[in-house]
C-alpha positions in Angstrom: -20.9 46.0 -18.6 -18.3 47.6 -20.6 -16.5 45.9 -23.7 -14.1 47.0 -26.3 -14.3 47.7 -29.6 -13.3 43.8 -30.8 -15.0 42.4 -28.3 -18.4 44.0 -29.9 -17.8 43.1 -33.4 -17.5 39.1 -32.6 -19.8 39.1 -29.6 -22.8 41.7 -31.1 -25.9 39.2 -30.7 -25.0 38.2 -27.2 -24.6 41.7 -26.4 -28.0 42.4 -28.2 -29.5 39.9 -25.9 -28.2 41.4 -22.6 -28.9 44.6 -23.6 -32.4 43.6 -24.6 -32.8 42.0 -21.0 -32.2 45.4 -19.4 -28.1 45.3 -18.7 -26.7 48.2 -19.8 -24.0 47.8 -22.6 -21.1 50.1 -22.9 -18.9 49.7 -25.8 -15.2 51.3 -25.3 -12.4 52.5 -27.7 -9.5 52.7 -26.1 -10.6 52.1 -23.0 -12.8 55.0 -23.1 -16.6 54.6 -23.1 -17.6 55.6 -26.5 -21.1 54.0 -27.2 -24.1 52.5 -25.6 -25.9 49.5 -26.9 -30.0 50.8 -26.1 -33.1 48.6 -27.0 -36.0 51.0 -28.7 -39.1 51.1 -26.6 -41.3 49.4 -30.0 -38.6 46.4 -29.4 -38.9 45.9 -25.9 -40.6 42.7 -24.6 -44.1 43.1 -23.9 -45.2 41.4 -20.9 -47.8 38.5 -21.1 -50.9 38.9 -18.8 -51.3 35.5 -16.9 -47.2 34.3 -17.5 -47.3 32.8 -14.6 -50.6 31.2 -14.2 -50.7 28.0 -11.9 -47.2 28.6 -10.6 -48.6 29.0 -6.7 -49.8 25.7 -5.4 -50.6 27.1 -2.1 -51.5 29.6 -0.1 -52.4 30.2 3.5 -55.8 31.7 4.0 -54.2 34.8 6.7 -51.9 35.7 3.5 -53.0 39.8 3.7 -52.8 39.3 7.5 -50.8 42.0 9.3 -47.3 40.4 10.5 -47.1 40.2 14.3 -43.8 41.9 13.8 -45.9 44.9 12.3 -48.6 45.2 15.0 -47.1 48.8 16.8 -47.4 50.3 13.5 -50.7 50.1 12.6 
């Protein structure tokens, strides 16, 4: 995403937040990209072992089962 110079000054947090959610952030003066918003690597997001834990209900016991579709490439 590309914005201009205003547009950066009254939006900065919410381009903070995009930026820190991986979007790349390009900030332009006169419609020329000038600057890029870039998260550090000590501020990115570590991710949480387990996050999702309990999120599958279900799952069918021939899971790792080679798909039928897949047999003449074994």
């Amino acid at each position: 995403m590309q914005v201009n110079v205003h547009q950066a000054k009254s939006q900065l947090s919410k381009l903070i937040e995009r930026a820190l959610a991986g979007e790349e952030v390009i900030i332009a003066r006169n419609n020329k990209p000038t600057v890029r918003l870039e998260v550090l690597p000590e501020a990115r997001r570590k991710r949480k072992l387990g996050a999702l834990q309990g999120l599958v209900k279900y799952m069918a016991d021939d899971f790792d089962e080679p798909l039928e579709d897949f047999k003449d490439y074994e």
